[in-house]
Structures are given as structure tokens and as C-alpha cells.
matplotlib code that plots the C-alpha trace (Angstrom):
import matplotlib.pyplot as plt

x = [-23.4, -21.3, -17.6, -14.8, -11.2, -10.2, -13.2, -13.5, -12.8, -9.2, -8.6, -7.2, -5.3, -3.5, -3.2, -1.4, 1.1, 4.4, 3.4, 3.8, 0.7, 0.7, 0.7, 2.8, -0.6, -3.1, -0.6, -2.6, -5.6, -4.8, -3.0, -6.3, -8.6, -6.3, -6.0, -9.3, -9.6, -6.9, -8.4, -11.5, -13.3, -14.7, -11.4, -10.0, -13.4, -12.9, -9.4, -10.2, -13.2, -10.2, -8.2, -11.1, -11.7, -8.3, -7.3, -10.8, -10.3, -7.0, -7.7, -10.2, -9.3, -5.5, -6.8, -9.2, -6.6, -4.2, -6.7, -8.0, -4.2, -2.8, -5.9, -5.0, -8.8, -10.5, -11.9, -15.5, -17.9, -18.6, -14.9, -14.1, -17.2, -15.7, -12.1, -13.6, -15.5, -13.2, -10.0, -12.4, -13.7, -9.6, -8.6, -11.1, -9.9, -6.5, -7.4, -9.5, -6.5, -4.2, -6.5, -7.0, -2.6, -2.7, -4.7, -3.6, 0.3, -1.0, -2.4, 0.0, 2.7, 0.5, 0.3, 3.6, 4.8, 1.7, 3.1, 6.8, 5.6, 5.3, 8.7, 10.6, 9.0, 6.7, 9.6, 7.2, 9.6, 9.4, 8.9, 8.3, 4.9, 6.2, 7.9, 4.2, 2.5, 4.8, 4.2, 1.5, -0.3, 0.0, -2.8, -4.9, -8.2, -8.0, -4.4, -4.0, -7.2, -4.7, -1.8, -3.5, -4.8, -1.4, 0.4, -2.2, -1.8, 2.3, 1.8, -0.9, 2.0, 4.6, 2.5, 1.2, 5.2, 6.7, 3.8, 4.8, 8.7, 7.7, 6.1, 8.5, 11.4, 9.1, 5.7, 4.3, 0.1, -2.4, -2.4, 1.4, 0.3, -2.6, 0.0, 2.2, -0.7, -2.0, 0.6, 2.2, -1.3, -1.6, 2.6, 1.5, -1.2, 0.6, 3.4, 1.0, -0.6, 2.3, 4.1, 1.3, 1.0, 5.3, 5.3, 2.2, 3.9, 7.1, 4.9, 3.5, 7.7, 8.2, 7.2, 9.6, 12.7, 14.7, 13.6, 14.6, 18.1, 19.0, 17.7, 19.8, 22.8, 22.7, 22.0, 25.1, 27.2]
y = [-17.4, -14.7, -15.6, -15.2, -14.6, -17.1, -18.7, -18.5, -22.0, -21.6, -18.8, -21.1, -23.4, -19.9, -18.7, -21.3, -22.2, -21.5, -20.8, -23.0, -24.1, -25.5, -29.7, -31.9, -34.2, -31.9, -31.0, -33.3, -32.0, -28.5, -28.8, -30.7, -27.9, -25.3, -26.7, -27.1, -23.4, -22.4, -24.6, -24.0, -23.6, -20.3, -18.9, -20.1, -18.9, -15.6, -15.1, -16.1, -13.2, -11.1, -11.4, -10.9, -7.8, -5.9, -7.2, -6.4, -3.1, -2.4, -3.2, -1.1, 2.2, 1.9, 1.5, 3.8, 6.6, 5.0, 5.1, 8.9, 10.1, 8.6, 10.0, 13.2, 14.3, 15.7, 13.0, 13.5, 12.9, 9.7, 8.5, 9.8, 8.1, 4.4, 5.3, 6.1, 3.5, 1.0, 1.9, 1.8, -2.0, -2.9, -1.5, -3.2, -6.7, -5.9, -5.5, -8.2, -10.2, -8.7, -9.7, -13.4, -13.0, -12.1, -14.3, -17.8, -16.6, -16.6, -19.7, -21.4, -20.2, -21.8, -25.0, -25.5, -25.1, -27.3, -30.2, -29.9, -29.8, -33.9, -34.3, -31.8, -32.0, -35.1, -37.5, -38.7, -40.9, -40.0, -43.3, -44.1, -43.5, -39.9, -39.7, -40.6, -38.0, -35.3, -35.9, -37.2, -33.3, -32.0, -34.3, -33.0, -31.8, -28.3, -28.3, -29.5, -27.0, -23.9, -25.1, -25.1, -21.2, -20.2, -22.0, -20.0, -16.7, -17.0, -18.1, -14.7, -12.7, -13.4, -12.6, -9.4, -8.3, -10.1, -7.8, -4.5, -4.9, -6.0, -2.5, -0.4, -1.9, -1.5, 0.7, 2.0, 1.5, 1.9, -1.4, -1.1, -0.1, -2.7, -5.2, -4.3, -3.8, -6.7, -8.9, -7.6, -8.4, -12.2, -12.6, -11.4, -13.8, -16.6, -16.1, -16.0, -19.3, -21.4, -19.7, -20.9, -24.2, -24.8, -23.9, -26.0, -29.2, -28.3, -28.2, -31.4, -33.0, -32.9, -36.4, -37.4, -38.8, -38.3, -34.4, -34.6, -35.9, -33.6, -31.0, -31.7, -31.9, -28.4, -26.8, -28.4, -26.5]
z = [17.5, 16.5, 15.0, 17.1, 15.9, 19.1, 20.8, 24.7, 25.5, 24.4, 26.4, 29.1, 27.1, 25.5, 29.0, 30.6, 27.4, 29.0, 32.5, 35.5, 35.9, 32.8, 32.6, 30.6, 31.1, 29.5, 26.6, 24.0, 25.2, 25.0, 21.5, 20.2, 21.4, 19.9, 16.7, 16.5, 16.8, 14.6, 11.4, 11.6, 8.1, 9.1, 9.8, 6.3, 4.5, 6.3, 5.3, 1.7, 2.0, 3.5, 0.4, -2.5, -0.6, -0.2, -3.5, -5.2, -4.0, -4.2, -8.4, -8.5, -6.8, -7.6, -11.1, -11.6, -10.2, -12.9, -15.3, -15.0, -14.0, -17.6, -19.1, -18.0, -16.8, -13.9, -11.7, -11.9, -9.0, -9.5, -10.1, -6.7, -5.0, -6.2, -5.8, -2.0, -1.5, -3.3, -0.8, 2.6, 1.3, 0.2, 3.8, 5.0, 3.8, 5.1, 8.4, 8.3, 7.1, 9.5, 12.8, 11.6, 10.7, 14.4, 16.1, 14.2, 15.4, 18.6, 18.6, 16.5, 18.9, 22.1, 19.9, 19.1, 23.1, 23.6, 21.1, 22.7, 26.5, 26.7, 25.8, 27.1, 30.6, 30.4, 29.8, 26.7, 24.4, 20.7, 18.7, 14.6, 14.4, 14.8, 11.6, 9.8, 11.7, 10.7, 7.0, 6.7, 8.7, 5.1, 4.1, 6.7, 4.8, 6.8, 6.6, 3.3, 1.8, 3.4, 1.8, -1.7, -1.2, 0.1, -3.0, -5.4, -3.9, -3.9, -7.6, -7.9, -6.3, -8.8, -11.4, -10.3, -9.5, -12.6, -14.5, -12.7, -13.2, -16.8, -17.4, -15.2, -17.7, -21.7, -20.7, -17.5, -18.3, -16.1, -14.7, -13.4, -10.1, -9.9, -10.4, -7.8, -5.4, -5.9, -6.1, -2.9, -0.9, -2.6, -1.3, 2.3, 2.2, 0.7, 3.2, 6.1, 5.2, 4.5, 7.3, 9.7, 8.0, 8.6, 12.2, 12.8, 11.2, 13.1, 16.4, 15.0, 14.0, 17.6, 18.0, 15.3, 16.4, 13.4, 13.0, 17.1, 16.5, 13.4, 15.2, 18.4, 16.0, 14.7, 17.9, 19.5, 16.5]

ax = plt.figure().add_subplot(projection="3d")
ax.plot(x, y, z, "-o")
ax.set_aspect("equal")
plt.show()
């Protein structure tokens, strides 16, 4: 079976979130299913393919222009063929990256509404056990594995841009540029994930009584 960015059977769930057909009494249901779809390990293994190939070839056609442009040489045939095919596979990974960015926001926002439909409409009552749940998400193998990769590439990111305004301040070399591209493709990647991973525990929080109340507090300022 071929992989799908969202698979058919949460077509519905996504279509009702926030419409009136939508029921308070399918809301665990439809937050299951979509979860499901959202942390699958084929989506994460994807995205992780995503990154090795925009940042893999974002190294090695950004440097190899570095490389012959400091060198001060003609780019020979052969140069130009890997510097081609090296961008296509890096823009590749990007917009590989940018339709699994895509399509976890959309289900991540129909999860969310999903969580906070049994309270806000369903008259659900948010009790203790709540407060474990919230925390305890983080732990969550699929959850836990995309907090880990999201951590790494943040860390990958300040390296890459500590390296480039290292170099732009004592030598630009020919791995100034690398740096900066790559460490601006690990910091969209490690925003993405821990961004998803956030508003899917806040979905979650909803169930905890003391995120409920402090939240009820500030919004009343």
C-alpha cells in the first residue's frame, strides 16, 4: 500500500473538526484515529529521510560552489553535474519536509479541537488523572522518539549558525555557507517537530484542571 501524507479514513474526522455535525461523543474516537495518523512511524522515518536529503544536499552543492568559487577555477563538467544533481535531491528533501510540515499542522489542528470538544460542548468534567496524562504524553514512545530528533536537530542548528557567524567575524572558508545552510534546515526541522509535539500536549492538557484554571486566569486579564 502506498504511503499517504494523511490516510483516507481520517478524511472524515478532519472534515467534521469544527463543523456542526461534529459530536462531542465521537471526540475520543476521532482524536484516537487522528493521532494515530499523525505519529505514525513512517511519517517520522520519512521526515528524518526528508532532512538527510535537503541537508545532504544542501552540503554538497553549496560546498562544492564554495569550494570551486574560493578556488578561483572554472567549474568543469563534472562539478556542474553534482552541483545539479545535489540541489534537485536537497530541494527534494525540502519539499518533502514541507508536505509532511503541512499535513501534521493539519492534523494536529483537527486533534487539538478534537481533545477540547468534550469539554467545551460535552459538559465532560476535567478531573486529576488529567494532570498525569498531560505529562506523562512526553513519554509516549512516538511522541517521545520526535522529541529526541527535534532536540538533536535544534542542537545541529546552533552549531551550523554559531560556525557561520564564527567565520563571517575571523575567516570566511568554504564551509561558511554550508554552515549556514545547513544549520538553517536542521532549525526549521527542529522547530517543526517540537512545535507539533507542544500543540499536541496542549490538545492533550485539556483534560487538566489545573492547566484549565491558569489558563482561564490569563484570558480573563
Amino acid at each position: 500500500m502506498a504511503f499517504a501524507l494523511i490516510r483516507p479514513e481520517s478524511g472524515p474526522f478532519l472534515d467534521a473538526a469544527r463543523s456542526a455535525d461534529a459530536r462531542p461523543v465521537d471526540a475520543d474516537r476521532a482524536a484516537a484515529a487522528l493521532r494515530s495518523d499523525f505519529e505514525r512511524w513512517s511519517r517520522w522515518s520519512l521526515g528524518m529521510l526528508g532532512f538527510v536529503l535537503a541537508a545532504g544536499g544542501a552540503f554538497v552543492a553549496v560546498g562544492l560552489s564554495e569550494t570551486v568559487r574560493m578556488l578561483g577555477g572554472v567549474p568543469q563538467a563534472v562539478d556542474l553535474t553534482v552541483i545539479v544533481i545535489s540541489a534537485v535531491i536537497g530541494v527534494g528533501g525540502v519539499a518533502l519536509l514541507t508536505a509532511l510540515w503541512w499535513s501534521g499542522r493539519r492534523l494536529l489542528s483537527a486533534i487539538s479541537w478534537w481533545l477540547r470538544l468534550p469539554y467545551a460542548q460535552g459538559g465532560r468534567q476535567r478531573r486529576a488523572g488529567g494532570w498525569l496524562q498531560a505529562r506523562t504524553v512526553n513519554f509516549e514512545p512516538r511522541v517521545f522518539v520526535r522529541i529526541v530528533s527535534g532536540t538533536l536537530a535544534l542542537l545541529l542548528a546552533v552549531g551550523g549558525i554559531a560556525l557561520f557567524i564564527r567565520d563571517l567575524n575571523e575567516q570566511v572558508t568554504s564551509m561558511t555557507a554550508v554552515s549556514a545552510a545547513v544549520g538553517v534546515i536542521a532549525l526549521a526541522v527542529g522547530v517543526g517537530q517540537i512545535g507539533g509535539v507542544m500543540r499536541l500536549v496542549s490538545g492533550v492538557a485539556e483534560a487538566d484542571p489545573l492547566w484549565a484554571r491558569i489558563r482561564a486566569a490569563f484570558a480573563r486579564r
